[in-house]
N, C-alpha and C positions, 0 to 999 in steps of 0.2 A: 626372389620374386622377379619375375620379367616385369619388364617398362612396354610401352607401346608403340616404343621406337625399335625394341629386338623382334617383336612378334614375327617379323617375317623370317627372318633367321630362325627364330624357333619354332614354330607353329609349321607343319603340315600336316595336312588334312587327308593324305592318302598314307600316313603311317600307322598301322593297325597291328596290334598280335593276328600271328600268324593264322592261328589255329581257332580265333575269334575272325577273321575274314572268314576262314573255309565254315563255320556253323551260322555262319551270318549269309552267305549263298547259300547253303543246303536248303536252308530256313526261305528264302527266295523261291528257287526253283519248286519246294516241295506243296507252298501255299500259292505258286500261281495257276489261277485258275482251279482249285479243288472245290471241292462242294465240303456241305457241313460234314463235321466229323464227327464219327460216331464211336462212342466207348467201344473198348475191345471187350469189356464183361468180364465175371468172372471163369465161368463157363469156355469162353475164348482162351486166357490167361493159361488153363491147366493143361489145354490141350497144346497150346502154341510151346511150353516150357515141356510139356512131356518129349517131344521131338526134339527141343534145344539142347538137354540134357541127355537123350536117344545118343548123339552124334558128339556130344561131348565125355561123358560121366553118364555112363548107363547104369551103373548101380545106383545114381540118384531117384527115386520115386518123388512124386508129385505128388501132393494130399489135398487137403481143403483147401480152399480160396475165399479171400475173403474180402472187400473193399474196406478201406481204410477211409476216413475224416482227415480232413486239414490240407494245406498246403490251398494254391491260389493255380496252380499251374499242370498238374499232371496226375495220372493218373496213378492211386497209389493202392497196394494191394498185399495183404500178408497173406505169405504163403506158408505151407506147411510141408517140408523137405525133412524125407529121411535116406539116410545112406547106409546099404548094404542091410536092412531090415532093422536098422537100429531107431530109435524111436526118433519120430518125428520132432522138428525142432523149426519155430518161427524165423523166415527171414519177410523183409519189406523188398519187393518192389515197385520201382519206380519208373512210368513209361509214360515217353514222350506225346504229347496231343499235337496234330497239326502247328498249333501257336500256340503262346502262352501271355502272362504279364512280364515275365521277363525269359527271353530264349536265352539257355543254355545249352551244354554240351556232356550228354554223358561219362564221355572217356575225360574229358579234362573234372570232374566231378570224381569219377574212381581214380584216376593219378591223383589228386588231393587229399583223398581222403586216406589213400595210404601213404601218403607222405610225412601227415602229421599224427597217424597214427601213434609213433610212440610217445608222443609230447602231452596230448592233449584223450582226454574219451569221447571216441568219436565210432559210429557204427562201423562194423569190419566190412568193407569193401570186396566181396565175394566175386560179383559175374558182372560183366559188361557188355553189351550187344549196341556195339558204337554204330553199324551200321543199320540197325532194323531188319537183321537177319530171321528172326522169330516173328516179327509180327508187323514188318514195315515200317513200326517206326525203333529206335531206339531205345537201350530200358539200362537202369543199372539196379539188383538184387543188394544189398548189404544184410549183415544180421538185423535183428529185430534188439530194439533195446530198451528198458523203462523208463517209467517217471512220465511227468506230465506236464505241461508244457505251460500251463497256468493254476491258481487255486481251484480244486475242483469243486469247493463251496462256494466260488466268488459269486455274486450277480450279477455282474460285468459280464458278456457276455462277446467280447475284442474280437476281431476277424484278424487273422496271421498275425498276432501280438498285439495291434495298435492299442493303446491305451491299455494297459491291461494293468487292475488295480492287485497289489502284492498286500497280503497284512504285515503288518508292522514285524513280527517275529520271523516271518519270510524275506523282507527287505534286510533284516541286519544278518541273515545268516547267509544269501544270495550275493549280496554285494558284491564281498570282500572273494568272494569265487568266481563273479563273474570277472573281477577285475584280472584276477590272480590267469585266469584263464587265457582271457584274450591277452598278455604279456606274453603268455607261455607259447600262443600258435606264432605272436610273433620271434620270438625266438628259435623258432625250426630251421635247422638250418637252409640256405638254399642256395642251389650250385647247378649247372648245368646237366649234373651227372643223375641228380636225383627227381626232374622235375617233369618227365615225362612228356608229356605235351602241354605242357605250360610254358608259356615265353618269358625270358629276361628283360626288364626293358632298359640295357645299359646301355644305351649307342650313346647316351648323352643323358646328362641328369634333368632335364622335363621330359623324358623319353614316358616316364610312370604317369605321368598326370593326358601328355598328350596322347596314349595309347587310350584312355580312358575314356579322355571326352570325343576322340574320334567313335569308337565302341559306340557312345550312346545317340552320338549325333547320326549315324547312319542308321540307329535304330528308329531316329524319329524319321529321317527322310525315305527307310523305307513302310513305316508303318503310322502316317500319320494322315489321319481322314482331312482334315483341313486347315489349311496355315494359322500360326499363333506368331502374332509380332513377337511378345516376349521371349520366345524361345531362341529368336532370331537375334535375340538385345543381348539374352544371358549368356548365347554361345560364345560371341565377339565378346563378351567378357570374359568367360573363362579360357579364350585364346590371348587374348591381350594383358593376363595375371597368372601364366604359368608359373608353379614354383620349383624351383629343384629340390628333386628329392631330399627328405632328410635321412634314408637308410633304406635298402629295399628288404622286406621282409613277405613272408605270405599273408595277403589281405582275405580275412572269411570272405567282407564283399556284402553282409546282411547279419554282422553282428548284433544282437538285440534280443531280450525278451521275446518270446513265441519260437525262439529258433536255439532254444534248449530246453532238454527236457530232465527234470527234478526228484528227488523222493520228497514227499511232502512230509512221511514221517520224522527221516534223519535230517532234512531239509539240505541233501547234499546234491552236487549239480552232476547227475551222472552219466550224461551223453550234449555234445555240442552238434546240431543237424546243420541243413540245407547249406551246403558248402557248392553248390552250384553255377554261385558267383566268384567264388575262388580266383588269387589270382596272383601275380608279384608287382608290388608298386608300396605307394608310401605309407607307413606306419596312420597318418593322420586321417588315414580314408575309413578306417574302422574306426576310427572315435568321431568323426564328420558324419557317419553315417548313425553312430547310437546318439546323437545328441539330437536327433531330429525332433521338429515339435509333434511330429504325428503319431512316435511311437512313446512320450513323455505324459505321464499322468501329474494331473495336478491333486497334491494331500497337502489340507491345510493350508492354505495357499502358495506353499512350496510345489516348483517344477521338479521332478523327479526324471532325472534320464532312465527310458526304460522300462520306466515306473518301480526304481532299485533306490537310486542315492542323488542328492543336487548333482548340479553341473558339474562346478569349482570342485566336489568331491571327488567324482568320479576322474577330473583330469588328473589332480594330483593323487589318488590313488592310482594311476596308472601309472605317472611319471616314480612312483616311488616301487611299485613291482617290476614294472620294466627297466629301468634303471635310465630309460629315455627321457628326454626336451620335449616338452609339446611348448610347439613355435606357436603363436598368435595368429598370425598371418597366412601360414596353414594349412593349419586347422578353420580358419574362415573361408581358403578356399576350397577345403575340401564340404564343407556343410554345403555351400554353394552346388558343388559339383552333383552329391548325393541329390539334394533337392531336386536338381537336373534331371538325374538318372528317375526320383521317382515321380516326374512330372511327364517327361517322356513317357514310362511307363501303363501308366493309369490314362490319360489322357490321348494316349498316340496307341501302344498296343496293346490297351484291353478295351480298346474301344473297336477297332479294326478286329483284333480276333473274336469278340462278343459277334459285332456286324454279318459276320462270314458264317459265326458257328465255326469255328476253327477250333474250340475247344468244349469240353464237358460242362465248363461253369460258366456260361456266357451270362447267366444272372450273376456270379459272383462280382465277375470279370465287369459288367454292366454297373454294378454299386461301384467298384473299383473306383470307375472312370470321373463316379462325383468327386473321388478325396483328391481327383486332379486339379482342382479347382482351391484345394488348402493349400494341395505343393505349390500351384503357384505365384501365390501370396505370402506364403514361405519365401519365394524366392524374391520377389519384390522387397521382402523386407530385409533381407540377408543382403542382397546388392548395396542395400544403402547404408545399412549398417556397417561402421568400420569395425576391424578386427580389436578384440581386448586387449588390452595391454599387458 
C-alpha cells in the first residue's frame, strides 16, 4: 500500500488504458450536443442487420425481432438468424444508446468474451460492429442462452440484481458455483498475445488500481451535473492508498447476482453475462465489487453477499478455490474504489444521460440516480472504517 509521501511518484492522473481513453472520447464527441435519443425498434433492427449480413454472410436471413427486458443501459434484442435455410436459431443483440449508467465498449466486450470462453459458460460471441457501421451506433450479436437471472416465483422484484432474495435451497446450491466460477475467470490465462484490445497494466504494480480510478474519475468530470465535495475527498484518497497489485488476472468488472443466469430446475449456473466492464487488474476488484452493501440482502438478520453466503464465507470460499490470499487492506481498498465507481455512476451519469434523453430508460436511469445517495454513504462509511484484520 502507498503512503502519502509516494503519491506523487505513483499517482498520475493522465495514465488511462488505452482503448478506455479512445471510448471515453467517442462517448464525448458523440453526446456533444445531440438531441434525445430515440430507440432504433425493432422494425429498424431487421432491416439495419439484413444489409449487415447482405455485405457480410448473405446466406444469413433475418427473422423475427423481438425486444428483450433487463439490463440498465442498451438496447437489447433477440433475433432470429437462419443460415442457408436451415432453421432459425435465437441470438441477443446488444446496441449502444447515445449514453448509458455505465459507457462501455463493444469490441473490448467481444475480445472478453471469447477470451474466457473456454474456462468459464459465457454467451458465444458471434458479430461485432465496433464502429456503428449498421445503425450508427455500435452493437455486439452473441448466442442466446438460458436460465434466469433470479427466482421467478420470488416477490422481490430487484432492478439489475440489487437485493435479490435466493430461497434457501438456491443459496446452498448457487454458492459453491458462484465461487467456483469467479476463481475460474480469474484463472484465464492472460498474455499480450491473447487479449485483443484489452490493455496490460504492468509498467508498474499500482499501474491496475491507477488505470481504474483514473477510468472513473474522468467519467465523473466528464458526466457530472453538479460538484460533490465527497467525491473530491474519496478520490485524494483513493490516490493517496494505492495498492500493488497482488496478481493481474481478468476482472468481470460486475461480478454479482443478476449478472448470471440459472436453471431453476437443476439449480445449475449455466451462463455468466454482462462482461462489459471487463478488464485486467487486481484479483480483489471482483470480490470489492460483490461484497457491496447494495447488492447484499439481509435473511435472518445475517448479510448475505449477493444475496448467496455471509461475507467471511464467501472470502474464504474463494481463497480456498482459487488457491489465492485475500489481503485486508485490499480488498478495503477495492470496496472503496467500486463504491466510487457506483456513485460516479448513478449520481454523475444516469443523471446527465436521464437529463439529455440520451438513453431509452431515462426513468430507469432517473430511479438509478436515487441509490446514489446509498453509494454514498457506503462510501462515508467505508473511508472510516479500517480494513479486517
Amino acid at each position: 500500500m502507498s503512503t502519502p509521501a509516494q503519491v506523487q511518484t505513483l499517482f498520475d492522473a493522465t495514465d488511462l488504458e488505452p482503448s478506455v481513453r479512445r471510448l471515453m472520447d467517442r462517448k464525448a464527441r458523440a453526446t456533444h450536443g445531440a438531441g434525445p435519443y430515440a430507440p432504433v425498434g425493432a422494425s429498424a433492427v431487421e432491416a439495419g442487420l439484413s444489409s449487415f449480413f447482405k455485405a457480410r454472410e448473405p446466406d444469413i436471413t433475418v427473422g423475427a425481432v423481438t425486444s428483450m427486458g433487463g439490463g440498465a443501459s442498451k438496447e437489447q434484442y433477440v433475433v432470429m438468424l437462419s443460415k442457408g435455410g436451415a432453421v432459425a436459431i435465437p441470438y441477443v443483440l446488444r446496441l449502444d444508446a447515445l449514453q448509458s449508467v455505465m459507457e462501455s465498449d463493444r469490441l473490448r466486450e467481444y475480445d472478453v468474451l471469447r477470451l474466457v470462453a473456454p474456462y468459464v459458460p459465457v454467451p458465444d460471441a458471434v458479430w461485432v460492429d465496433p464502429n456503428g457501421e449498421a445503425f450508427g451506433r455500435p452493437f455486439l450479436m452473441t448466442s442466446f442462452m438460458s436460465g434466469v437471472s433470479k427466482p421467478t416465483a420470488t416477490a422481490n422484484d430487484s432492478v439489475s440484481g440489487m437485493q435479490t432474495n435466493m430461497r434457501a435451497d438456491l443459496r446452498a446450491a448457487l454458492s459453491p458455483q458462484f465461487v467456483d466460477a469467479l476463481a475460474a475467470i480469474h484463472r484465464v490465462p492472460v498474455n499480450q498475445d491473447n487479449l485483443g484490445s484489452l490493455g496490460v497494466p504492468d509498467a508498474d504494480p499500482y499501474q491496475a488500481a491507477r488505470w481504474q480510478l483514473n477510468w472513473w474519475s474522468r467519467v465523473w468530470r466528464d458526466d457530472k451535473v453538479v460538484s460533490h465535495p465527497l467525491i473530491a475527498q474519496v478520490e485524494v484518497w483513493l490516490q493517496t492508498h494505492l495498492p500493488a497489485d497482488n496478481g493481474l488476472v481478468v476482472v468481470h468488472g460486475d461480478y454479482r447476482t443478476g449478472n448470471y443466469l440459472f436453471d431453476e430446475k437443476t439449480r445449475k449456473i449455466t451462463s455468466i453475462l454482462d462482461w462489459e466492464l471487463a478488464h485486467i487488474g487486481d484479483y480483489h476488484e471482483d470480490l470489492g465489487w460483490a461484497v457491496q452493501r447494495m447488492y447484499s440482502t439481509v435473511v435472518d438478520g445475517e448479510r448475505l453477499v449477493t444475496g448467496l453466503m455471509p461475507r467471511e464465507e464467501f472470502i474464504s470460499s474463494y481463497e480456498r478455490a482459487s488457491g489465492r490470499t485475500v489481503s485486508p487492506v485490499s480488498l478495503h481498498y477495492y470496496e472503496v474504489l467500486c463504491a466510487y465507481k457506483s456513485t460516479v455512476a448513478t449520481l454523475a451519469s444516469s443523471v446527465r444521460a436521464a437529463a439529455a434523453r440520451h438513453n431509452h430508460q431515462d426513468v430507469l436511469l432517473s430511479w438509478l440516480a436515487s441509490c446514489g445517495y446509498v453509494f454514498a454513504a457506503e462510501l462515508c462509511d467505508l473511508i472510516e472504517r479500517k480494513p479486517a484484520s
